[in-house]
N, C-alpha and C positions, 0 to 999 in steps of 0.2 A: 504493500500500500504506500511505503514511503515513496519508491520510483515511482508509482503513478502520480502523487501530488508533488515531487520535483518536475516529472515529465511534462503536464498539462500546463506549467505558470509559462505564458506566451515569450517569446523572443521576437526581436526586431533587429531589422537588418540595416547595420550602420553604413552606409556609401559615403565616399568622401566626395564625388566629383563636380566639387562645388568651389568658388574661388571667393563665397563671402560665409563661410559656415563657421560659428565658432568651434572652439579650438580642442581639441581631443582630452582634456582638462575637464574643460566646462561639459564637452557631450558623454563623456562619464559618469561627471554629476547628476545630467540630463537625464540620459539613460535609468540611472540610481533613483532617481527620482519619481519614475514614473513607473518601477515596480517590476519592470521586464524581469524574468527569470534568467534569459539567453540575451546574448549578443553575438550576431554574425558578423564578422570581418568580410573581405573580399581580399586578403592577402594577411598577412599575419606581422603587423606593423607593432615596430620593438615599442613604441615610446606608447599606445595604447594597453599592450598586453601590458605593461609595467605598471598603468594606473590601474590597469583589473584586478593588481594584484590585491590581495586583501578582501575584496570584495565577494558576495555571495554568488554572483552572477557567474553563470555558466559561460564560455565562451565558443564560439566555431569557428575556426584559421582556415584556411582556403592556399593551395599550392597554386600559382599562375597558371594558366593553359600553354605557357611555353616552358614551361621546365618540366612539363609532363615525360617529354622523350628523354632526354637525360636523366629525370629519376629512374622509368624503367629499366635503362639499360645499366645500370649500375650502383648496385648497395649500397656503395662508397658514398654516392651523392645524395643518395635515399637517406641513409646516416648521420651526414653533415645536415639534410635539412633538417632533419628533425631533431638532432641535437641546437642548429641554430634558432630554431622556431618553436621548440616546445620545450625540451630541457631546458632552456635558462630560465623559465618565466614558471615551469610548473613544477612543484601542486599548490605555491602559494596561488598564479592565476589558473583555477578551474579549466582548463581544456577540457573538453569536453569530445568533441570532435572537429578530425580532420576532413576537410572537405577539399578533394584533387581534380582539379580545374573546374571552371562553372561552364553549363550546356555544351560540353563540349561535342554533343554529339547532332548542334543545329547548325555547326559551322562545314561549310562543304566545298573549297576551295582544295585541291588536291592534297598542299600542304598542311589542313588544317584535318583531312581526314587519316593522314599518317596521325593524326594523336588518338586518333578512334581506338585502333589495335595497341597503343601502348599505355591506354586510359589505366583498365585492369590490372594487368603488369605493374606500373606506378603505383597503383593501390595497395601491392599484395609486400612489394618494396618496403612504404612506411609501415605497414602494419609488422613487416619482418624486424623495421629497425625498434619499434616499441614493443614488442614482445622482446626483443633482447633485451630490455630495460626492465622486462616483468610489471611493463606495464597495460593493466588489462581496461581500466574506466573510460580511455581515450576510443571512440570508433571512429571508424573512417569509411567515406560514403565520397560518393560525385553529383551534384546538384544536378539535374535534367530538365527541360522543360516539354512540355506538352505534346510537342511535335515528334516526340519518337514516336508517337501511336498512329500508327494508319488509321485503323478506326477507330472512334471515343461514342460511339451513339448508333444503337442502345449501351449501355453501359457494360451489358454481358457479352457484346461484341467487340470488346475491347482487344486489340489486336495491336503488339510491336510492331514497325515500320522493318519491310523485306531486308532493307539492307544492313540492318545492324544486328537482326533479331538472337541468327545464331552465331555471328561472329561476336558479338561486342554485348549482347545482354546477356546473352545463358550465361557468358565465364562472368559477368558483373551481379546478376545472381547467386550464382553459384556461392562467391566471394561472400557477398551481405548475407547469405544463409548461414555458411559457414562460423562465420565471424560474429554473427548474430548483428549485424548493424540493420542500418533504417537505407530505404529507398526514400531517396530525397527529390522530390518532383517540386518545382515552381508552377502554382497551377492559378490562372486569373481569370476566375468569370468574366470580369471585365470584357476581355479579349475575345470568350466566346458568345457573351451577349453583344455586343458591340458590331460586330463581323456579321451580324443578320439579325438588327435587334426586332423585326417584324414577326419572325420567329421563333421567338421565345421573349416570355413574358421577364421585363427588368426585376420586379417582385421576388420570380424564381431565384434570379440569380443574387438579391439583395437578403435572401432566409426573410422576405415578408411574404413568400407566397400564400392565400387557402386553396390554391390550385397543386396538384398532383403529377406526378410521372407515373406509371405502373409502365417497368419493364418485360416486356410481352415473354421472354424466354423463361425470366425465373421470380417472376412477379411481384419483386421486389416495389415498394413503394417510395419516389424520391418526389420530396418537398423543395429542395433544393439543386441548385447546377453544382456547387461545390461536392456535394456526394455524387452526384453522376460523374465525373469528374475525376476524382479520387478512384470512385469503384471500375472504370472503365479501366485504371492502373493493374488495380487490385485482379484485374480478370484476364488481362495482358497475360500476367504474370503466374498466374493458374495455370494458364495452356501451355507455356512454358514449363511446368513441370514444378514451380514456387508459390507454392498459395500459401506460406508464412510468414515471407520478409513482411517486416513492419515497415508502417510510410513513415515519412517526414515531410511536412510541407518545409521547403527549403524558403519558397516566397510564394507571398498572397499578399493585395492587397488591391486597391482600388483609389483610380487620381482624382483630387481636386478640382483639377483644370486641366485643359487641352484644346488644342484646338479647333477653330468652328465648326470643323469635319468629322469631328471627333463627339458622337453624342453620350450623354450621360456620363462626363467627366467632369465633376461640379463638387463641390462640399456634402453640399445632401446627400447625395448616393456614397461618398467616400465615408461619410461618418455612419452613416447607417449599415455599410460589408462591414467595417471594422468593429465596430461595435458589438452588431450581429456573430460576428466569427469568433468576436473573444466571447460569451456569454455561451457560445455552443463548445469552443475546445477548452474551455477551463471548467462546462460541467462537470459537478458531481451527483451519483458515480458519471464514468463517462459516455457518451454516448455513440463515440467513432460511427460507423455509415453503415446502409444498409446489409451489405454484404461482410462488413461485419464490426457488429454492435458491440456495444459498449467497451469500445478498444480506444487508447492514446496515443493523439496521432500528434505529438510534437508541433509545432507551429512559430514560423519567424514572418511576423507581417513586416512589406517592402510598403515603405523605407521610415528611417526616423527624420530626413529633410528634404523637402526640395530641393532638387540639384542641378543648379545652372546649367554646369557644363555637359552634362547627357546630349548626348545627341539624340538625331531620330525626332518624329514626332512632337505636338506638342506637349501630350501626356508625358511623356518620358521623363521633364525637367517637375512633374507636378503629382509625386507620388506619397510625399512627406507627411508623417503625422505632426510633423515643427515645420516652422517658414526658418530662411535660413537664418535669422535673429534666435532663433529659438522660443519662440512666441509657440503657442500650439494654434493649428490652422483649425480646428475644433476640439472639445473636449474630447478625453478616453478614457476607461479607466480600465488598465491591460491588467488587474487581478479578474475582473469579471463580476465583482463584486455592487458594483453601482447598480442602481437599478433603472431602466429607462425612462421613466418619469422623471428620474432625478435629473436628467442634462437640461439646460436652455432649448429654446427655439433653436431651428436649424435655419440657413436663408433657401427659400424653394428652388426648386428644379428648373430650369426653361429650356435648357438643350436634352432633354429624354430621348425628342424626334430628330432622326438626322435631318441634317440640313439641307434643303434641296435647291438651293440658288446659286448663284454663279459667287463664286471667291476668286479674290487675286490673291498672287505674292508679292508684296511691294518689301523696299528699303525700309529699315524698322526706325522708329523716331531717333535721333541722339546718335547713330552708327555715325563711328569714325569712319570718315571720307577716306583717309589709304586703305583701309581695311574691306571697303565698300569696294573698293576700286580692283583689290584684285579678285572678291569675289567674281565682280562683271566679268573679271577675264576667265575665271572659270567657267561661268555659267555660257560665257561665248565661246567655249572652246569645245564644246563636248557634241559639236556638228550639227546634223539635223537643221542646218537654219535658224536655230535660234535666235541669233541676232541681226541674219540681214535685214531687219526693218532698221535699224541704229544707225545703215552707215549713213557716209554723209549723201542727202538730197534725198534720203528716202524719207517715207511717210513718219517715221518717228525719231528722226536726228535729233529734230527741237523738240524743246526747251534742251540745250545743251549745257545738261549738268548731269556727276555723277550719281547722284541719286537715282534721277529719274529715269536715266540709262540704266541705272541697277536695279531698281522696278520693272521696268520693261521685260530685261534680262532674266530675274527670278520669275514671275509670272509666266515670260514663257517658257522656260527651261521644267516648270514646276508640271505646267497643262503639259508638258509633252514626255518628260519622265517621269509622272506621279504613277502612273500604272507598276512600274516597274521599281515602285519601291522610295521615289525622292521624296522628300519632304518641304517645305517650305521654313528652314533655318538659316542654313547657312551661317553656322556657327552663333547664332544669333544678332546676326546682320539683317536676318528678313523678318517680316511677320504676316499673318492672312487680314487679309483686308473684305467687306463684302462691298465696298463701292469703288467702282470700275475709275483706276487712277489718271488714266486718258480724259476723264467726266470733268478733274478738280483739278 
């Protein structure tokens, strides 16, 4: 019973990639403050582990996704890390678990799928170098995200992705059974309500449904997207031959903000998953999902700030339970304990429905003009015509400044590679506009 109530008190997952965040000091404090059981790294950085030390809080370190090949291929460096990254700081700082590179298996660039085959290897490395230590409390897990499942719906349809399935999961199974660790998935309603929010109710996905799932193979009943979800994992991993490894949500959570294209990315829906998520994974007893009940299923909600510099989308920079001052962007209270009457007003919803009008990408208010200037030449260099309207004597030379040339440039660079993945940042140079900039 004691592992279950160490296991169930929530963690959050600390991101630096922010260039106005206070200071690993104060986000300790922060952290401490707010009751978190866990804290996840994204590398295992000396001068945070140092303030952990002392502290009750559980920790998770994270090996880079390039030092993956070099730990597999040799003990030696398997050994130095983990004497440099864990022995110096534990058992005053709580390690808990090691986690060896993150999604390593969404990145699919030739080179990045050489780390696929020496993911497992790496893993079986540090855990060789901490069992020479006799040391056993420490697991070691790989965080994954969603996309290794070919199928996720119906839930009992849950099906590994062909190409990894018996190279890269059975031996990564095989490993967390053995070893007894946690299958660690990053899993975001968000993402799959969002992606066709016409089909499926935001409710579902926010734990406020009175609507239902019954899944038709084993008539399972789900309330919620997060257990469909989870269990589509959980059935994966059945057909494989492992219906024991226990899960870990690696990361859950739901943005603030995003952009105009981006519906139900707002305060309201953000405080009400989070909310909602701690009140279901801090029950007692627990209640873990349909496929199987009252089980503890660890939980680090992303992230504790808002972080400027994220790339990608405008969700990405607006995932934080803090603004980057350390202000809370709405109340929580991650023991579970609060009751929901007790928070304030929340401010309402307006973006639920996507958006269906026309957005630009203009230059963003305040952008430094060199910095503007060579995104333009980015964004004019990537073919397709994108900027033969700029040159001179064509229809959009004037007004000739770099601004509005970088306007021009982002908006159409954006209409013509957004399909394939662009965004409308550019490093936070641009921002979406919905009145046509040619107009003003």
């Amino acid at each position: 019973m004691v592992d279950a109530e160490i296991s169930s008190r929530i963690g959050i997952n600390y991101g630096r990639l922010g260039n106005n965040l206070p200071s690993a000091f104060q986000s300790i404090q922060i952290i401490q403050s707010m009751n978190a059981g866990r804290v996840k790294l994204y590398d295992a950085n000396p001068e945070i582990l140092k303030l952990l030390s002392g502290t009750k809080i559980h920790v998770s370190i994270m090996v880079p996704n390039h030092e993956i090949i070099s730990i597999a291929s040799d003990q030696s460096i398997a050994n130095k890390w983990v004497q440099d990254n864990v022995f110096q700081y534990y058992p005053d700082t709580m390690i808990r678990f090691i986690l060896v590179g993150n999604e390593v298996l969404s990145c699919f660039s030739d080179q990045e799928k050489n780390i696929w085959l020496n993911l497992v290897p790496a893993m079986r490395r540090i855990k060789n170098s901490l069992r020479a230590q006799k040391i056993q409390n420490i697991k070691v897990g790989t965080p994954l995200a969603m996309d290794i499942l070919q199928t996720t719906f119906p839930p009992s349809k849950g099906n590994f992705r062909s190409d990894i399935s018996s190279t890269v999961i059975v031996p990564l199974l095989k490993f967390l059974n053995g070893t007894k660790s946690f299958f660690f998935i990053d899993v975001y309603p968000y993402f799959a309500w969002s992606a066709n929010p016409s089909n499926t109710s935001i409710d579902m996905a926010l734990f406020k449904s009175n609507e239902n799932y019954t899944d038709p193979a084993t008539g399972f009943v789900y309330t919620n997207l997060l257990d469909q979800m989870l269990d589509s994992v959980i059935f994966a991993m059945t057909k494989l031959g492992f219906p024991d490894v226990r899960l870990s949500i690696s990361e859950t959570g739901w943005p603030n903000a995003g952009g105009v294209d981006q519906p139900g990315a707002n305060i309201y829906n953000a405080a009400t998953y989070n909310r909602n998520l701690v009140k279901r994974m801090t029950a007692k007893p627990p209640i873990g999902t349909p496929a199987r009940p009252g089980e503890v299923i660890p939980t680090f909600i992303f992230s504790l700030y808002d972080e400027n510099q994220k790339d990608g989308p405008g969700t990405e920079r607006h995932w934080g339970l803090l603004n980057a001052n350390g202000a809370p962007i709405y109340d929580i209270d991650l023991t579970g304990n609060h009751l929901q009457s007790e928070y304030g007003p929340l401010p309402k919803p307006n973006n639920n429905d996507p958006y269906k009008e026309k957005l630009w990408c203009i230059a963003a208010r305040g952008a430094d003009l060199m910095e503007l200037d060579r995104a333009l030449e980015y964004a004019c260099s990537q073919g397709n015509g994108t900027c033969d309207a700029l040159d001179p004597g064509r229809e959009c030379y004037e007004p000739i400044s770099v601004t509005w040339h970088s306007s021009y440039a982002f908006s159409s660079y954006w209409a013509q590679f957004r399909s394939q993945g662009a965004n409308c940042h550019f490093n936070g140079l641009a921002e979406q506009t919905t009145t046509n900039p040619s107009e003003s």
